[in-house]
C-alpha positions as CSV (number, residue, x, y, z in Angstrom):
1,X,33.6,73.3,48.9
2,X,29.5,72.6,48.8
3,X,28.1,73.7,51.8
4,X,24.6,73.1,50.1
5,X,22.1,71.1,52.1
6,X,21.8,67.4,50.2
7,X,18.1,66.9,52.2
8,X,17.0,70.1,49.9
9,X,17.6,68.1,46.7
10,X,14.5,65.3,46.0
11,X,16.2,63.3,44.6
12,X,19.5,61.2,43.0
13,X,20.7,60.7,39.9
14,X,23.5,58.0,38.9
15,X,25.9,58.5,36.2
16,X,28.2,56.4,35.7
17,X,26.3,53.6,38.1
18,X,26.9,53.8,41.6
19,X,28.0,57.5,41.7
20,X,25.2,59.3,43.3
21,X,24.5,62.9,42.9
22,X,22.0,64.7,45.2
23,X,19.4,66.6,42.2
24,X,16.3,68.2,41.7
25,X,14.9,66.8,38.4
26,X,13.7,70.2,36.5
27,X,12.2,68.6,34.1
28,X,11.3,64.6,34.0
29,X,11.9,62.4,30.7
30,X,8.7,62.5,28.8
31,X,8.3,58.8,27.1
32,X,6.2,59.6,23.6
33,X,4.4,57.5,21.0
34,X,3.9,58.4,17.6
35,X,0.7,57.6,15.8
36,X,0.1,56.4,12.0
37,X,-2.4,58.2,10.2
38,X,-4.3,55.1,8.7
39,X,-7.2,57.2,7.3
40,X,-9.1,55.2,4.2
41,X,-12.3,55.7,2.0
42,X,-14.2,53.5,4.7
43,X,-13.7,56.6,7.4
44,X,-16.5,57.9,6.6
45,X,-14.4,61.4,6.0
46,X,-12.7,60.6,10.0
47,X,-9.3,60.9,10.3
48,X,-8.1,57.5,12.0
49,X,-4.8,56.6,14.2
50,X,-3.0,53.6,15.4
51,X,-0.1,53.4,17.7
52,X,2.7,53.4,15.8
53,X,4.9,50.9,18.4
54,X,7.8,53.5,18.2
55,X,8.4,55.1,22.0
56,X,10.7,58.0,22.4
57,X,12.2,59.3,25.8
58,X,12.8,63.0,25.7
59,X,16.7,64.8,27.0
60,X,15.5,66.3,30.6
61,X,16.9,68.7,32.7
62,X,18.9,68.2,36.3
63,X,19.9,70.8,38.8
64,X,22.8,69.0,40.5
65,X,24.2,69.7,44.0
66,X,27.7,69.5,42.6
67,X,31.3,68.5,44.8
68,X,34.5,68.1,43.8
69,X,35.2,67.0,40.8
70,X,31.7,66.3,39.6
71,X,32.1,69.0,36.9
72,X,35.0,67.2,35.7
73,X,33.7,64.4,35.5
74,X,30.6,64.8,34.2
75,X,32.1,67.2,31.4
76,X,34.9,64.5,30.5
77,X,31.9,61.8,30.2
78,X,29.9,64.1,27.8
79,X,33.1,64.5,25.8
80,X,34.2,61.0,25.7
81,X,31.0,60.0,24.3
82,X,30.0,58.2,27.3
83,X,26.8,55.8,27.4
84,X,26.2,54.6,31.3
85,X,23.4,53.5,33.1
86,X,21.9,55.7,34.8
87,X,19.0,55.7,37.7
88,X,17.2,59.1,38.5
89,X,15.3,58.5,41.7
90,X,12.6,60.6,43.5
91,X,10.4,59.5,47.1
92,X,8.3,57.9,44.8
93,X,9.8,55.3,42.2
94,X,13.1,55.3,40.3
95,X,13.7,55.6,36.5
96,X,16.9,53.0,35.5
97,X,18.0,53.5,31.3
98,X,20.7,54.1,29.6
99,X,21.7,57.6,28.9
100,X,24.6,60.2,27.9
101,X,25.1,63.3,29.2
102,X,24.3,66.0,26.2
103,X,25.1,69.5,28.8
104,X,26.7,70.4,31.6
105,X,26.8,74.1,33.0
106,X,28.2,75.4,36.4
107,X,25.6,78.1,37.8
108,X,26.1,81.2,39.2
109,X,25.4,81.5,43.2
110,X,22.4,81.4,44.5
111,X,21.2,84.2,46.8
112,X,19.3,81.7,49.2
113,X,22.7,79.4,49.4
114,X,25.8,81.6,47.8
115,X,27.6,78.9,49.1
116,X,26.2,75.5,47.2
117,X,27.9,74.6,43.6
118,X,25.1,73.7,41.2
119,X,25.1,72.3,37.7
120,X,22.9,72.4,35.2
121,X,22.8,68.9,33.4
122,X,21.2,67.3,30.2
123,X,20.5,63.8,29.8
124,X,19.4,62.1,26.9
125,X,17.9,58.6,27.0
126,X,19.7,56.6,24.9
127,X,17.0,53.3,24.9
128,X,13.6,52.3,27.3
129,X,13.4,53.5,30.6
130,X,12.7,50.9,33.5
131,X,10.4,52.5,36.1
132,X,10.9,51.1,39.8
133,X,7.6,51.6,42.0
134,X,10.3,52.2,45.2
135,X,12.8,54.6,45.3
């Protein structure tokens, strides 16, 4: 049984859509653009960059408030393959994409709350991320 406070937790991340798990994000998706090196005589012995157009959204890290069942589940979507859209929220906007789950791992207690079942989950953008100014 979680008797772990959900108002401690920042924020909420869905997976599949519409189930809502209280989280803190421990680390947030970092959205990258890779440059092409387009150096030529003309450079005047500069080394010269374009965008290359290609983004990339980094796996992140979750600490989830877990309940029962949500290890199960989240471990039988990791195994299964499982693409969903997903929508990690904080007070300040909300991040919709589609994603799999890549790790999940039950922690051990915490001193401050020995009673609160938290997992340690990995997502990996699978596409773009949407960003939502309201949470």
């Amino acid at each position: 049984m979680t008797t772990g406070s959900a108002s401690n937790y920042g924020g909420g991340f869905g997976f599949p859509s519409g189930t809502v798990y209280p989280c803190i994000v421990l680390d947030y998706p970092e959205s990258k653009m890779g440059a092409l090196q387009i150096t030529n005589h003309a450079g005047a012995g500069k080394t010269e960059y374009i965008p290359s157009g290609l983004t990339d959204n980094g796996e992140f890290s979750l600490s989830i408030l877990g309940q029962h069942g949500t290890y199960g589940t989240l471990k039988t979507a990791q195994a299964a393959k499982t693409v969903n859209v997903c929508c990690l929220t904080n007070p300040l906007d909300s991040l919709v994409f589609s994603g799999m789950i890549t790790s999940v791992k039950e922690e051990a207690a915490d001193a401050q709350n020995p009673d609160a079942v938290k997992l340690t989950v990995s997502v990996q953008p699978t596409g773009d991320i949407t960003i939502a100014n309201t949470p």
